[in-house]
Every structure is written in structure tokens, then in C-alpha cells.
N, C-alpha and C positions, 0 to 999 in steps of 0.2 A: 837500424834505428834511424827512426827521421829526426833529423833535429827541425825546431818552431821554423828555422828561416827556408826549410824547405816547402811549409805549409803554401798551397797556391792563393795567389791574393784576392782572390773573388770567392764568396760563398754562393751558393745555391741559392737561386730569388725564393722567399719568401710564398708559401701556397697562396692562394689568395682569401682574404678573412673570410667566414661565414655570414651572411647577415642573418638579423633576427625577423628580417621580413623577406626573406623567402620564400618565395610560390605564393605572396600575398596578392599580386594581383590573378592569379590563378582563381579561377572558380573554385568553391568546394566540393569534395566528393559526394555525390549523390548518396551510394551504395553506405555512406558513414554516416551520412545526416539521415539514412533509412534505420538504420542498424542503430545509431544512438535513440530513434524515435520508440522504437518498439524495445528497446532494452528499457526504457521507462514505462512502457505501457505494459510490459509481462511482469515489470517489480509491481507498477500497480495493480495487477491482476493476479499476483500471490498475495499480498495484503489483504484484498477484496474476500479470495478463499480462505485465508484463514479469518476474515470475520467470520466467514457462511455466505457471503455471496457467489456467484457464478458469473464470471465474467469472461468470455473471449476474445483473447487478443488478439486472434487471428482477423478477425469478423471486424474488429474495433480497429486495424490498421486496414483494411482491404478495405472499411466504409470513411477511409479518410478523418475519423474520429485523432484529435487529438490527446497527448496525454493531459491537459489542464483538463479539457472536455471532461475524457474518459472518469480522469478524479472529481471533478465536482458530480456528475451523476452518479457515481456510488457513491461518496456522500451523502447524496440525496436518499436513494435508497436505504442508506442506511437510518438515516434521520427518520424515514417515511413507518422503517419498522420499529424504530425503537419509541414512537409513538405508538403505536397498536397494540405493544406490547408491554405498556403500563401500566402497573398494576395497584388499584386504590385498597388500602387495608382499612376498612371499618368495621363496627362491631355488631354485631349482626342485633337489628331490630328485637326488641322483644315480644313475643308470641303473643296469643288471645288468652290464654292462663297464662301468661309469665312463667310458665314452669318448661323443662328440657323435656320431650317424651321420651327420652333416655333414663333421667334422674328418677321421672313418676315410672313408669316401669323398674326399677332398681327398687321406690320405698313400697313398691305393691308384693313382689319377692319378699321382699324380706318381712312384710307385717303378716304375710301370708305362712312365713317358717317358723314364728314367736310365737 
């Protein structure tokens, strides 16, 4: 058994603290700042296909395209068809008899079977 007064009188120095700015003057990692780029540019390029668009991320980082870029042109795209694809419901003009040639064929049958 040790007794307390045998304990040595110095402890172990202390690690030294961590700071929170660490490797802050360090450049950033390229291969991360590539990897985070196209990880937004392939979320925006599953989006794009499940509207219906086609869009290649591959093409769209290898052409230096960025992800702001990349999203405002499907957008656009997208805007470009959802204009073309508008569709006006009116009612359909009335004919030179006024009458359906469905309806006059229907009372010509049947005056034809009385």
C-alpha cells in the first residue's frame, strides 16, 4: 500500500492545449475543394433527372462549369419548357351550322329508325 506522503511531488506536464486554429495558415486541400465541388454538382444533376432533364456532371466539372452556373442553366432550361408546354383551354368556336357533325349524324339515325 502507498500511503499519499509517498506520492512524488511533481505531476506530468500537462499535453499541450489544442488550438482551434490549426493548419489555419495551411492552404486548403485541393482534392476537398474538388470533391466538395462536384458533390454539389452530381446532387444538382440528380435533381435535374428527376425533373426530366439530362445533365452531365462529368462534362460540367471537366468544362470548369460551376455549381451556381450549373443550377441557374437548368433552371433556365427548365423555365424555357415549362413555357412551351403551356397549355390554353378554350372553347372551341362555333361551326358554320352551329350544330356537332356528331350530334346531326346521331338525329339523322335515329329519325331514320322512327
Amino acid at each position: 500500500m502507498v500511503a499519499a506522503t509517498d506520492a512524488p511531488d511533481t505531476l506530468p506536464p500537462d499535453p499541450p492545449p489544442v488550438s482551434d486554429t490549426a493548419g489555419a495558415d495551411t492552404a486548403p486541400d485541393p482534392a476537398a475543394a474538388l470533391r466538395a465541388e462536384f458533390a454539389e454538382i452530381a446532387a444538382i444533376a440528380a435533381q435535374a433527372a428527376r425533373l426530366g432533364l439530362t445533365v452531365d456532371a462529368a462534362a460540367a466539372l471537366a468544362q470548369g462549369i460551376g455549381a451556381d452556373a450549373l443550377r441557374r442553366s437548368v433552371l433556365e432550361a427548365l423555365a424555357t419548357r415549362a413555357e412551351a408546354t403551356a397549355i390554353v383551354s378554350t372553347a372551341p368556336s362555333g361551326g358554320a351550322g352551329g350544330e356537332s357533325p356528331i350530334i346531326r349524324r346521331a338525329r339523322q339515325r335515329a329519325a331514320r329508325n322512327t
